[in-house]
Structures are given as structure tokens and as C-alpha cells.
Backbone bond lengths (Angstrom), bond angles and torsions (degrees), N, CA, C in turn:
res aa  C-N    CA-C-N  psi(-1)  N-CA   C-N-CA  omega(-1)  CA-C   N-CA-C  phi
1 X - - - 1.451 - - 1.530 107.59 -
2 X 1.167 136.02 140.16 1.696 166.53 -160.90 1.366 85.57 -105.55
3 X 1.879 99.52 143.33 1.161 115.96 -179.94 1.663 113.51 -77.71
4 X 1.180 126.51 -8.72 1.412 138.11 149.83 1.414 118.92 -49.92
5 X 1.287 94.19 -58.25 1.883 95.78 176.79 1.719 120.16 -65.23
6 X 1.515 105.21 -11.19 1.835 96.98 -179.47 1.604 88.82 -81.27
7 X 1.391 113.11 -32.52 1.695 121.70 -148.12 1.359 79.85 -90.43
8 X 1.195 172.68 33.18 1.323 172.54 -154.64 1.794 96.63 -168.85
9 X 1.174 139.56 -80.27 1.414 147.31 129.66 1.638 112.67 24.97
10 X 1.504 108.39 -66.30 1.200 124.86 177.84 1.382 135.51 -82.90
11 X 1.617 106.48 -24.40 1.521 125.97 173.66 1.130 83.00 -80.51
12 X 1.711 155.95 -81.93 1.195 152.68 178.75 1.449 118.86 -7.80
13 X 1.466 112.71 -70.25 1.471 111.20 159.25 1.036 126.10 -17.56
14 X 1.582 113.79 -77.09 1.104 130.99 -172.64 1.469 117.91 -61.70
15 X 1.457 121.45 -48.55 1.423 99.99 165.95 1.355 131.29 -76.14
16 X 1.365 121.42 0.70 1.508 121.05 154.69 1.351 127.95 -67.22
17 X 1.866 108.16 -33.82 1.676 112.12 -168.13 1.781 102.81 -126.62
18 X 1.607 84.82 -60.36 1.934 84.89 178.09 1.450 147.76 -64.09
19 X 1.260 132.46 128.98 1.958 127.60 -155.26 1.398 73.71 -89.07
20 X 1.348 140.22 -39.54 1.357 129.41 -178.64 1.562 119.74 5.78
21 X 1.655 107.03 -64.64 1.494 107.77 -152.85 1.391 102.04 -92.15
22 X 0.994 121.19 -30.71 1.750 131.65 -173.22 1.558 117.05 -77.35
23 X 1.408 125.30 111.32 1.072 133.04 152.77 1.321 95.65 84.55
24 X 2.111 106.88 -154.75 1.406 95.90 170.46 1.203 132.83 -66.23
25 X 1.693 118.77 -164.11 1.362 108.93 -178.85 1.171 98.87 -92.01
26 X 1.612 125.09 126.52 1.316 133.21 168.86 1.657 112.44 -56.84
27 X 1.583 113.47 140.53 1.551 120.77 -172.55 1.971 92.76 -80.86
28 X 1.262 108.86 -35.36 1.618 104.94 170.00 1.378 120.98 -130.87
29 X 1.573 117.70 142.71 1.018 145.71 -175.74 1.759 126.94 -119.27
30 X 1.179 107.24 132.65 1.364 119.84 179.15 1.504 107.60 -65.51
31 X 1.669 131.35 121.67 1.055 136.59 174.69 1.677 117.93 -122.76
32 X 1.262 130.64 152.86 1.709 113.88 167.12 1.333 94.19 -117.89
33 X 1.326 92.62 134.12 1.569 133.55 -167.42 1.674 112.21 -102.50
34 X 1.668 105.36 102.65 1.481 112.23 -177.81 1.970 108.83 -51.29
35 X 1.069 93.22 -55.02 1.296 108.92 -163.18 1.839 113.26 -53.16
36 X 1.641 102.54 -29.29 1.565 120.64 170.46 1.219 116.39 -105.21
37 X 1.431 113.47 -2.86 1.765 120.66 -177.47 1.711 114.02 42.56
38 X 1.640 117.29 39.91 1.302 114.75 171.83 1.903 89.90 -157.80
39 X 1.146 89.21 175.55 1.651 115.01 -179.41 1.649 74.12 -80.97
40 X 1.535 95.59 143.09 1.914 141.65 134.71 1.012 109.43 -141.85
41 X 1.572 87.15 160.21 1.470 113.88 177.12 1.483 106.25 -91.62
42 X 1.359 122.16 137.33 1.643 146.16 161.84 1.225 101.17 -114.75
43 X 2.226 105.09 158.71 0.746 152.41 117.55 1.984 114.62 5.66
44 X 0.825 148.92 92.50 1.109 119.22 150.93 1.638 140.17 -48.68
45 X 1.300 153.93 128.45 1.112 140.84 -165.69 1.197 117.53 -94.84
46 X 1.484 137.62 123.03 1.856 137.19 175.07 1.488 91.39 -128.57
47 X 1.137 113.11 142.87 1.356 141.90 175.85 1.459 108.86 -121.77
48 X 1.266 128.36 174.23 1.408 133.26 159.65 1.748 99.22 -100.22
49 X 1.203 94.76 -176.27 1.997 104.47 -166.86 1.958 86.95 -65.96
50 X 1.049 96.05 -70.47 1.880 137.96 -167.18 2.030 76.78 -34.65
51 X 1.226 128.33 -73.31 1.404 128.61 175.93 1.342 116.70 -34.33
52 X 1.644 110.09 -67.15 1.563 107.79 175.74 1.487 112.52 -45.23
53 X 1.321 114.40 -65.45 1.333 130.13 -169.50 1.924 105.85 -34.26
54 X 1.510 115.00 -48.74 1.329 127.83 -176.15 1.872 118.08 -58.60
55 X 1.434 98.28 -40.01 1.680 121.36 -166.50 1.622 98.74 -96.35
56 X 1.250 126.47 -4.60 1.649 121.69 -166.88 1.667 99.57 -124.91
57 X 1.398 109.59 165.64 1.378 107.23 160.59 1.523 121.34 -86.48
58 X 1.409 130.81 -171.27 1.570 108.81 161.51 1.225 106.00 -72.94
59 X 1.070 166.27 -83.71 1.160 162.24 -138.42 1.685 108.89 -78.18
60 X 1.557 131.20 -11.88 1.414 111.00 156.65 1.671 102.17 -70.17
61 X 1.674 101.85 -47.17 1.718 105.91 177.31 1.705 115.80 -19.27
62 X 1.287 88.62 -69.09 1.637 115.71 -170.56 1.476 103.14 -52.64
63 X 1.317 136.77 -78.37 1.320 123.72 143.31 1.389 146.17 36.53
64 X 1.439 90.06 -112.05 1.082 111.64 167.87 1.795 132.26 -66.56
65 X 1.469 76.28 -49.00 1.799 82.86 -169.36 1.812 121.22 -76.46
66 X 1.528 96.92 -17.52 1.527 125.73 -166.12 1.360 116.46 -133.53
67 X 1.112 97.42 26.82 1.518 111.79 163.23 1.903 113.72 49.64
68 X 1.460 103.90 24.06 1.534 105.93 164.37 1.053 133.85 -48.49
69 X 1.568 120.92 170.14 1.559 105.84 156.38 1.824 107.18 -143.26
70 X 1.118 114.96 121.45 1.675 103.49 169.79 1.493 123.72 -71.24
71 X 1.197 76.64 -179.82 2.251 83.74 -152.49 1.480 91.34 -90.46
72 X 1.208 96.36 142.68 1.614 112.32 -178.95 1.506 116.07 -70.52
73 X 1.682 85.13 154.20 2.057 98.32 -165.46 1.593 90.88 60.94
74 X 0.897 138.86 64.00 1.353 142.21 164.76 1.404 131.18 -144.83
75 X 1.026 104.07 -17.01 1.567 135.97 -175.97 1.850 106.60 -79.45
76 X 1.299 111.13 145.57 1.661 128.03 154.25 1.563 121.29 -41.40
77 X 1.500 97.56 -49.24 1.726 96.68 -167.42 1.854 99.64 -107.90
78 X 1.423 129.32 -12.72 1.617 111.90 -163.21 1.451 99.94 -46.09
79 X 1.426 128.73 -44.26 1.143 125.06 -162.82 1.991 119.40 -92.11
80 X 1.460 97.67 -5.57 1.365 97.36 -158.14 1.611 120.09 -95.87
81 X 0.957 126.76 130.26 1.805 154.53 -139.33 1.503 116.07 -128.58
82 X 1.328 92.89 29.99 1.763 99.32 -174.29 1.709 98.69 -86.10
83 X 1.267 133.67 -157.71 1.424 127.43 -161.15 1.680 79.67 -141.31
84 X 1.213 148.11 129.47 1.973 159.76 125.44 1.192 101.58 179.74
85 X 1.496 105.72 -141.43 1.387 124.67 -145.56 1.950 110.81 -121.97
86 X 1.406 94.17 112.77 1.526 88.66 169.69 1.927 117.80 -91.28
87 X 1.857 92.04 139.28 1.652 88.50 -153.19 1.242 95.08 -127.66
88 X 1.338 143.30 119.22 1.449 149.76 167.81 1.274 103.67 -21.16
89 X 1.328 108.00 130.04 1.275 117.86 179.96 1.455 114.54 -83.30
90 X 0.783 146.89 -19.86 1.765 165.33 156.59 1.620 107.96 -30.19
91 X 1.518 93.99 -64.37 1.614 103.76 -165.57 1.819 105.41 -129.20
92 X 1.204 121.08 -14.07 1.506 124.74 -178.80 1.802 112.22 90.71
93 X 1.557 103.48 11.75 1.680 104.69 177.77 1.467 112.15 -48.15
94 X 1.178 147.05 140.32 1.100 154.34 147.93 1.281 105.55 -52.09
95 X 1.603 118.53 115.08 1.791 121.60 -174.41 1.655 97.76 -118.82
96 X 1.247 103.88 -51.19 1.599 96.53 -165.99 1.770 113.19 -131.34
97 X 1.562 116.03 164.94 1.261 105.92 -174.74 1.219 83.65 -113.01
98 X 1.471 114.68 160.24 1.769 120.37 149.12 1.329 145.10 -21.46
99 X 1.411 86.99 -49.41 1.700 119.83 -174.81 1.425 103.89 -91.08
100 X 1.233 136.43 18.78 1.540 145.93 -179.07 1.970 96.60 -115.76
101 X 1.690 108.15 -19.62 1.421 90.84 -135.52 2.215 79.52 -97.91
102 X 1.391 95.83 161.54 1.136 105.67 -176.57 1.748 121.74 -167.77
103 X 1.487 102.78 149.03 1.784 109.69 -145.86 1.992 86.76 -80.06
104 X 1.628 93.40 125.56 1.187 97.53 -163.62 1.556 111.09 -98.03
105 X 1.828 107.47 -30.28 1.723 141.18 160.78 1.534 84.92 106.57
106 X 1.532 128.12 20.01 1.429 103.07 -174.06 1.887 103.32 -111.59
107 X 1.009 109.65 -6.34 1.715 105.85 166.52 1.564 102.61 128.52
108 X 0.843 99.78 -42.24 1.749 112.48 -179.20 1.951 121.69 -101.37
109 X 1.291 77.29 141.84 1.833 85.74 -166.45 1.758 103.37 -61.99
110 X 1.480 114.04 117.97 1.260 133.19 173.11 1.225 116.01 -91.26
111 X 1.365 105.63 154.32 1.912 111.93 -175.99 1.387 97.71 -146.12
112 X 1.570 107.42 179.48 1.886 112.08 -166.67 1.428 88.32 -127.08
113 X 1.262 121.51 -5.30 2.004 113.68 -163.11 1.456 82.53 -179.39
114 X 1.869 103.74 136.52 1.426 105.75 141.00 1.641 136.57 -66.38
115 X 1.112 112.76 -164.29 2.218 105.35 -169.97 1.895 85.50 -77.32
116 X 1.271 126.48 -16.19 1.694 133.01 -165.40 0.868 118.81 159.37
117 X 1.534 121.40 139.98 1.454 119.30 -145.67 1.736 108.37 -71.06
118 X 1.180 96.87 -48.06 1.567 113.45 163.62 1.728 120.13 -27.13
119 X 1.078 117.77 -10.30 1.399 121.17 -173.65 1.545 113.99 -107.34
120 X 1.461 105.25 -10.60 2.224 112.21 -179.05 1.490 76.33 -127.32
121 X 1.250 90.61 -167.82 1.213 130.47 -176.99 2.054 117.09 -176.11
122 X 1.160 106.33 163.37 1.630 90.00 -168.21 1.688 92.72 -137.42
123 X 1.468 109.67 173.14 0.932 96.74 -154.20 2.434 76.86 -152.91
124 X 1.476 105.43 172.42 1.383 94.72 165.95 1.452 77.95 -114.90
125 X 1.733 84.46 154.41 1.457 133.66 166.87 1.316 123.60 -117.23
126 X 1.521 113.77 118.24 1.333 119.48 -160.28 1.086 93.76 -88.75
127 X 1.829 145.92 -44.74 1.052 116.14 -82.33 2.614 77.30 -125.12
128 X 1.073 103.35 153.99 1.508 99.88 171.61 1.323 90.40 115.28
129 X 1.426 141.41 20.01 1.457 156.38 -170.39 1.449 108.65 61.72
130 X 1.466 135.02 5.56 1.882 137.62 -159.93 2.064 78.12 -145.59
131 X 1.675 65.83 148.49 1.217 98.12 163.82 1.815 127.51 -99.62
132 X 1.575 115.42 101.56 1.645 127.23 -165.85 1.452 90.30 -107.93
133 X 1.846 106.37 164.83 1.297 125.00 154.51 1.623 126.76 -99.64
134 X 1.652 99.47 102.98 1.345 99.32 166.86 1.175 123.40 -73.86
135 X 1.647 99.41 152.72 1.718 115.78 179.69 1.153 95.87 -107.61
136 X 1.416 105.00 130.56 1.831 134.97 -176.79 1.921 104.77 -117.25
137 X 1.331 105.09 94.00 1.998 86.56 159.53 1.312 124.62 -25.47
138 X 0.760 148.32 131.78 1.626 143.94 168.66 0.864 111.30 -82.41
139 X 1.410 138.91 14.43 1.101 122.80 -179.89 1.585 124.28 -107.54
140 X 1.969 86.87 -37.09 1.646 101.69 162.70 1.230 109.83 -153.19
141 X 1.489 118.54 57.39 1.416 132.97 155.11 1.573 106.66 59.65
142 X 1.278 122.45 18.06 1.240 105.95 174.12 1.600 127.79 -62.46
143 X 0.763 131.40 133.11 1.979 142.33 174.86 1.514 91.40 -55.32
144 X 1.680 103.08 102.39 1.621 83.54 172.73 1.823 111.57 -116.57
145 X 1.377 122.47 -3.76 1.460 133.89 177.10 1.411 112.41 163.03
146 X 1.417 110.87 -133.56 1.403 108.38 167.44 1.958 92.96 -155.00
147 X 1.509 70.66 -175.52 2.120 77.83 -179.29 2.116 92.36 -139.52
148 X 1.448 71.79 152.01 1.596 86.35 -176.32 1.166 117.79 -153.97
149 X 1.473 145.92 137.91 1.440 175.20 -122.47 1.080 116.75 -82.49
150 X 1.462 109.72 -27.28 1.466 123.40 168.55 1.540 142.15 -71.95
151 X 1.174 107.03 10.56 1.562 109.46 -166.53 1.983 114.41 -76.57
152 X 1.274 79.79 -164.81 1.763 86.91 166.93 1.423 115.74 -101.91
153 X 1.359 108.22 151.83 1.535 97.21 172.00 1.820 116.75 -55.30
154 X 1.026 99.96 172.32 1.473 138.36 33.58 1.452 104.83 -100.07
155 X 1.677 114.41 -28.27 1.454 114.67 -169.05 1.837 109.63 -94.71
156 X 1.301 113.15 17.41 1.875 100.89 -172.43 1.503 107.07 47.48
157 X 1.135 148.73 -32.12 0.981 140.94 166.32 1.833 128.23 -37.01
158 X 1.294 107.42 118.95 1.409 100.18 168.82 1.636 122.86 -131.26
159 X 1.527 102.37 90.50 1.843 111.14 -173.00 2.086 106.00 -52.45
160 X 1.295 123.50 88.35 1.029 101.79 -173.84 2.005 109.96 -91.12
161 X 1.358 92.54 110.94 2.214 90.33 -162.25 1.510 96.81 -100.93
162 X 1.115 112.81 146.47 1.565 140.22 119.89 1.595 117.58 8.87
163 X 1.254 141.75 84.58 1.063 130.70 -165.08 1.762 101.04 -75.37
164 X 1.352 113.49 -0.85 1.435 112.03 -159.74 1.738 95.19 -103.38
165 X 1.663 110.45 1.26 1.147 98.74 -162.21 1.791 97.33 -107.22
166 X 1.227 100.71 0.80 1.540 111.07 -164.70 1.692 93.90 -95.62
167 X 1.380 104.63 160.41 1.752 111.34 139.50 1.784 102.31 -141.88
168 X 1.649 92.09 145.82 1.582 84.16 -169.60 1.702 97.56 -105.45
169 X 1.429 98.01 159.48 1.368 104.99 171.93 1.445 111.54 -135.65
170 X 1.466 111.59 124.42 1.501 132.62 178.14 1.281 107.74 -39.97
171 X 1.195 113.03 134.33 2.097 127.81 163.56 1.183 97.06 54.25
172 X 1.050 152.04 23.14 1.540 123.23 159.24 1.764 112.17 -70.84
């Protein structure tokens, strides 16, 4: 798969589920909810810097809010094989399931699909001299990795995230 086709892939998403791309930023958004096993609607979340900064560590800060990235094999989850739901640490969005997640050898916990598309959003990324697709929570813009062309099926997709950007939660 061509880096057109994730970026084609993802605009698709989004105009099927996400208000993300259209117009302003909507105050609510359609999400699917592990815990209710259906789409609701939320709140969107905005903070000020001074807010994030208070509710995060430095390095979720860094992350998330500032478009970081931690150093590989370094992370909470690259290695971790427990069975629920990984949920943005920012706002608690439901991003990824267990059963999505898969050993990628690159340091950071990889996935093939978010829990629904409706829950990221992507964005281009200029910045490393190439042009990648970042993954944004949709819910409150957190910096959560990127996704790339390379995965396994079924989707070629490979979400490679931020273990600092996640918090996981058991059995969901």
C-alpha cells in the first residue's frame, strides 16, 4: 500500500464518521465507546497549555502536547500483551483494542486499526525532512504517533504510538 492510499484510507474514515475534517471544530463528536460497545456522542476536550502541563507528566506533556516522540524499547506498552483497551491519556478516548495490537520489532507498541475510525484523526506531518501521517485523538488533539503502510493485514496499516500517550485499561 502507497502512502496515498493510507492518506486516502483516512480521509475516507473521516468523511464517513469524523466532524474532524469539515468546517469548524465541532464542540461534539461521535465516538465508540468500549465500555458501552456503541458510538456516543462527547464533549470535545480543550485545555489551556498551563492545564495540560498540570494533568500530564513531562514526558506525556512532551508527547502529546508538543508533538514528541519517546525513544524506542522505552515505552510502558511496546512490549505489553495484557488483553483491553488502550485510551489516550489526555482525555481517556478509547484509541486502541488489544487484539489490534501487534509486535512490530520497532520499539513502540504497533496496531493494524484503531477501536473506530471516529476516535483519531490524522493529520500531515512535515516535519523530519518527509512528509508522514500523524495520529491525532480526536477528541483532544493529542500527538499520539503516526501510521504507516507497512503493517500486516488485514489492513497494511501500522499505527506506530507513543506509549506515553496511551493509558491502558485491563479487560475491556
Amino acid at each position: 500500500m502507497r502512502r496515498g492510499t493510507v492518506a486516502a484510507l483516512l480521509l475516507t474514515a473521516a468523511i464517513l464518521g469524523a466532524s474532524a475534517f469539515a468546517g469548524p471544530v465541532a464542540k461534539q463528536i461521535k465516538i465508540f465507546s468500549a465500555d458501552k460497545g456503541k458510538y456516543i456522542m462527547v464533549d470535545r476536550v480543550q485545555k489551556t497549555d498551563a492545564e495540560w502541563k498540570k494533568g500530564l507528566t513531562p514526558e506525556q506533556y512532551n508527547v502529546t502536547r508538543q508533538k514528541g516522540t519517546e525513544r524506542a524499547f522505552t515505552g510502558a506498552y511496546w512490549n505489553h500483551h495484557e488483553h483491553g483497551v488502550y485510551r489516550c491519556v489526555c482525555c481517556g478516548n478509547d484509541l486502541f483494542k488489544s487484539e489490534a495490537k501487534f509486535e512490530s520489532g520497532t520499539g513502540w507498541p504497533s496496531f493494524t486499526a484503531p477501536i473506530a475510525p471516529e476516535n483519531v484523526r490524522s493529520a500531515v506531518d512535515k516535519s523530519m525532512f518527509v512528509n508522514r501521517d500523524e495520529v491525532l485523538c480526536a477528541r483532544c488533539d493529542a500527538h499520539l504517533g503516526h501510521v504507516f503502510d507497512d503493517g500486516p493485514k488485514p489492513t497494511g496499516l501500522r499505527y506506530c504510538i507513543n506509549s506515553a500517550s496511551l493509558k491502558f485499561v485491563k479487560g475491556k
